[in-house]
N, C-alpha and C positions, 0 to 999 in steps of 0.2 A: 657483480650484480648491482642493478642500481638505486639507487635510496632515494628517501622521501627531499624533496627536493620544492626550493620556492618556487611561486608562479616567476616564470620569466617573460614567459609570453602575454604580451599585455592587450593581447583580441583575444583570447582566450575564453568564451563564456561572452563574449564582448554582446549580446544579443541581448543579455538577462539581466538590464539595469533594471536601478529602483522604479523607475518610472514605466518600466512593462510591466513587473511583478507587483505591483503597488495598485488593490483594486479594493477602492475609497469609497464606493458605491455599487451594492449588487445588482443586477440587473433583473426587471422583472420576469416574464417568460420569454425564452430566446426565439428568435424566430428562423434560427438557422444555425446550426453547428456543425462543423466539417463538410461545409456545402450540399448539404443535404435536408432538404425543406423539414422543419418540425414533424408535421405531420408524418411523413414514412419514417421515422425515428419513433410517433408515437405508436403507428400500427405495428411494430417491430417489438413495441414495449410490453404492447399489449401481448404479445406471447409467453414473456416470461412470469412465470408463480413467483408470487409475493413480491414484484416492481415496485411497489410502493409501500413506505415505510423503514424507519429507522428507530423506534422504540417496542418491542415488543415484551409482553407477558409468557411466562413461562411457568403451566402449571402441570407438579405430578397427578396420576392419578392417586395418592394419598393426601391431595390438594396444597402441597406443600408450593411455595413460590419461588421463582427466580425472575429474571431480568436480561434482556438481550438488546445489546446497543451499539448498530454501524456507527464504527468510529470515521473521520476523513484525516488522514493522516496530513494535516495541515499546521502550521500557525499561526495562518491568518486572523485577524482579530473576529470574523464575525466567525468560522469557527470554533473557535476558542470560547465564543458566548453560547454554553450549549444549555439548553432547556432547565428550566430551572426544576420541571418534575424527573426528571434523569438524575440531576443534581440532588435533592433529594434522596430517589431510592437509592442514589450510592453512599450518602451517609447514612443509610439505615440498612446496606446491606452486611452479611455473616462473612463476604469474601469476595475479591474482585479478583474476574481472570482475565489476561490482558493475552495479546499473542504470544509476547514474550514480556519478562521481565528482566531489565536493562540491569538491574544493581547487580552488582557483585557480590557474592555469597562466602568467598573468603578472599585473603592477600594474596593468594594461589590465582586465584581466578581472574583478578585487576592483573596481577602483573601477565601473566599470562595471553590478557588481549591488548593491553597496551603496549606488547612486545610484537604486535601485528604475526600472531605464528604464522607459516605456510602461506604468507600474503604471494608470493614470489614462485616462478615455475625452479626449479635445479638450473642450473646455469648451464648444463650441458643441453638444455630444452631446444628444440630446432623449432617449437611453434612459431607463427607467425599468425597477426588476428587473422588478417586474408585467408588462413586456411578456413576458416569459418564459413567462408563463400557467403558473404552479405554484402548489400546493394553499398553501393560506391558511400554514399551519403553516412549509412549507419556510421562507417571509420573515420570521416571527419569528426560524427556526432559525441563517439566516446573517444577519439584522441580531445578531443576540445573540452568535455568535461574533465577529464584525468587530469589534463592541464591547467584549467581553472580550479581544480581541488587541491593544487599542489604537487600533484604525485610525477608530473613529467611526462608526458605524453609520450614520450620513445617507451613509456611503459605499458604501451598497448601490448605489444610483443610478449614481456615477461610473466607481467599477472596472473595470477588460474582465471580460471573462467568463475568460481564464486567470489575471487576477490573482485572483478570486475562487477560481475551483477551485485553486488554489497555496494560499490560505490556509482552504481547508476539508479539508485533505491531514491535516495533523495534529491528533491526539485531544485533547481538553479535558483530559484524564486525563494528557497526557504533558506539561502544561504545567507540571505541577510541577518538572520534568527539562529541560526546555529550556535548553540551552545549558551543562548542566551534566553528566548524567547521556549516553550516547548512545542513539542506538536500536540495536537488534539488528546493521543494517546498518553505520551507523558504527561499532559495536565491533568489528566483524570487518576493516574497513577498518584504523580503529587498530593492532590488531594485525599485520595485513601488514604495515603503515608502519613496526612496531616491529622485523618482520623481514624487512626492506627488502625484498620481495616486491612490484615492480610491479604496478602497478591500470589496469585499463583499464575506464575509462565506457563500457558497452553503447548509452548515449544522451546525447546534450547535456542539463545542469543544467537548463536550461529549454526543454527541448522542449515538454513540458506546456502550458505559459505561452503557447508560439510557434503552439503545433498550434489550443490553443482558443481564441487570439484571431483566428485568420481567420475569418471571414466565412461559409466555403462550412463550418465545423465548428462553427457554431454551436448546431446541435441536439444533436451530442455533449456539449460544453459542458453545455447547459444537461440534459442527461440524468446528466452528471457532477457538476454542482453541487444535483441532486434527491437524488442517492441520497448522496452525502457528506452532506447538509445530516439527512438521514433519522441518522446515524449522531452527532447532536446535541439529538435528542430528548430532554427530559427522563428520567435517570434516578433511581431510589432508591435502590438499591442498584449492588454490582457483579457481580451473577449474570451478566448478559449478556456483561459483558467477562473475564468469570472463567469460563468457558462455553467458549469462545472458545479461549482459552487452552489450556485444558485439552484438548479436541481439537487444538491442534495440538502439545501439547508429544507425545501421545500417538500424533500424526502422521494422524491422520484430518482431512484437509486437504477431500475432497469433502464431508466431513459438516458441517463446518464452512462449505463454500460453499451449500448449499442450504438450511442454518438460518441463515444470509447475507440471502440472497432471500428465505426465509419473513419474514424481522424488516422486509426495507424494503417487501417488497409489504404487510405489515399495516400500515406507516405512511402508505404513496401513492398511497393510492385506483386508481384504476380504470388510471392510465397507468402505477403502477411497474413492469409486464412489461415494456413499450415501452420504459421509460426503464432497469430496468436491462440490456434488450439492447442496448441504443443504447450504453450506458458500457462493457460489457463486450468489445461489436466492437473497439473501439477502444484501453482501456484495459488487456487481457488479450489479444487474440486478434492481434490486428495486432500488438501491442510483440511479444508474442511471436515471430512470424517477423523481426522486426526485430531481437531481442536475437540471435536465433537468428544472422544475417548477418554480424552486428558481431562474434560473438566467433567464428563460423568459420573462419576463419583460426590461430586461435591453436591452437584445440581438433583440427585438423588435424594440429598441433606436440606434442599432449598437456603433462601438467602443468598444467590448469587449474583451479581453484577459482571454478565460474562460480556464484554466486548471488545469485538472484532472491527476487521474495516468491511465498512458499510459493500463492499461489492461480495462478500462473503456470507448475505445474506438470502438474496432472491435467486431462485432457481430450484430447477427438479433435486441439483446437490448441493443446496442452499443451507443454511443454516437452520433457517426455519423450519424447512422442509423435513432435512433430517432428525430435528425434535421431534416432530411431529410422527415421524416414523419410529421414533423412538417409544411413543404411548402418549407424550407430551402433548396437554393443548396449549396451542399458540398463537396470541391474539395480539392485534395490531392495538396500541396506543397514541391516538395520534397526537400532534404539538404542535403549537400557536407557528402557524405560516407554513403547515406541512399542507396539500392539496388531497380533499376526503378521500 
């Protein structure tokens, strides 16, 4: 079987220098992302509930309070500078709920993931990724990340399918930052820790890992490792991730998800509708009611700091949405540079 291994290959990733990923200046409104004019990207926006927005109020009907906040799982520096009224109600909240929380809860549990369990198919496995039947491009995209991760790219083959989607989660661009720098989410975690503010995991550190190695979720899986693997296509610059960006510091979170979809359906030929609804059931729509579950209880208690990433908020199975189905009202708070 074969083991964690140096980068040997030295094109590897070779696309995703500091000087693409390095975005020194946001741009003000884009006027074209994934070749597709602003404007139909905004009438597109305009269909989905709650498009705009990244701070919200969350109140019982026994008026008790909570807090709801699109995270951008980034480390960029101007993510990282997140509003200072967020900042704020999270030093004055009763509990923060994060997707997941990272720390390890005993010595069982550290040694346990640092021993990469079940990274690895049985060695008698006949998979090959090709069985997947994905566009030629994808198997460059994730043998070249595995390879710039370390892992050896002839490890496309062995992987399960949740070790693969585990390690196409994170941007080539944040590798600069790893393990050094946090994302968005880890900083805001940090700072609870700093003010002893309880954290509660909305889902197990490896759910992900657990959900797309079974068998009967295999098609999610591999609809999940199409449109991540789209998200490692050669760039040249960093318009697209500076793009990005910039609508959501801006808080146009819907405009941002449909010039999302325009960017991977122009990479994945004929099946990326299929494949990114097939990721999006599962990966938005379901965690959603399920984050929704896990932090009920608390947010019945108010005092909560519940957030998520920011694409987990707009829509009919949106976060907001299902509070609001829940008896919750739910009111938009808006922040200096966000568009009314």
């Amino acid at each position: 079987m074969a083991l964690l291994c140096s980068v040997s290959g030295a094109f590897a990733q070779a696309w995703a220098t500091k000087e693409v990923c390095e975005i020194t200046q946001m741009p003000t409104v884009p006027a074209v992302i994934a070749s597709v004019p602003l404007k139909a990207l905004e009438n597109e926006a305009a269909k989905i509930a709650n498009a705009t927005g990244r701070f919200w109020k969350i109140t019982g009907t026994d008026g008790k309070t909570s807090f709801l906040w699109g995270t951008n799982h980034s480390s960029n520096r101007f993510i990282l500078d997140v509003p200072a009224a967020v900042m704020d109600t999270l030093d004055q909240s009763r509990l923060a709920a994060f997707e997941i929380d990272p720390t390890f809860s005993s010595r069982d549990s550290f040694w346990q993931t640092v021993n990469y369990p079940n990274v690895f198919r049985p060695a008698t496995s006949t998979f090959t990724f090709s069985d997947l039947d994905l566009p030629a491009d994808v198997t460059t995209w994730v043998f070249d990340r595995i390879e710039g991760l370390g892992w050896g790219g002839y490890n496309i083959d062995h992987l399960t399918l949740g070790s693969l989607t585990e390690l196409l989660l994170r941007s080539p661009c944040d590798d600069f930052n790893a393990g050094i720098i946090p994302d968005q989410d880890s900083y805001l975690q940090t700072k609870a820790h700093i003010a002893g503010i309880p954290v509660l995991g909305l889902e197990p550190v490896q759910r992900l890992k657990s959900h797309f190695d079974k068998p009967e979720n295999a098609e999610q899986a591999r609809a999940m490792i199409a449109v991540f693997a789209s998200y490692l296509a050669p760039q040249d610059s960093p318009a697209s991730n500076a793009a990005h960006m910039a609508l959501y510091l801006q808080g146009r979170i819907g405009l941002s998800m449909v010039a999302d979809r325009a960017e991977v359906l122009g990479l994945l030929g004929p099946q990326a509708d299929a494949l990114y609804d097939t990721m999006n059931g599962y990966l938005l729509d379901q965690r959603n009611h399920d984050f929704l579950a896990a932090a009920g209880p608390e947010l019945a208690q108010g005092g909560v700091f519940l957030a998520v990433g920011a694409y987990h908020l707009p829509g009919a199975v949106g976060m907001v949405d299902l509070l609001r189905a829940e008896g919750y009202t739910v009111e938009r708070i808006p922040l200096p540079g966000e568009i009314p």
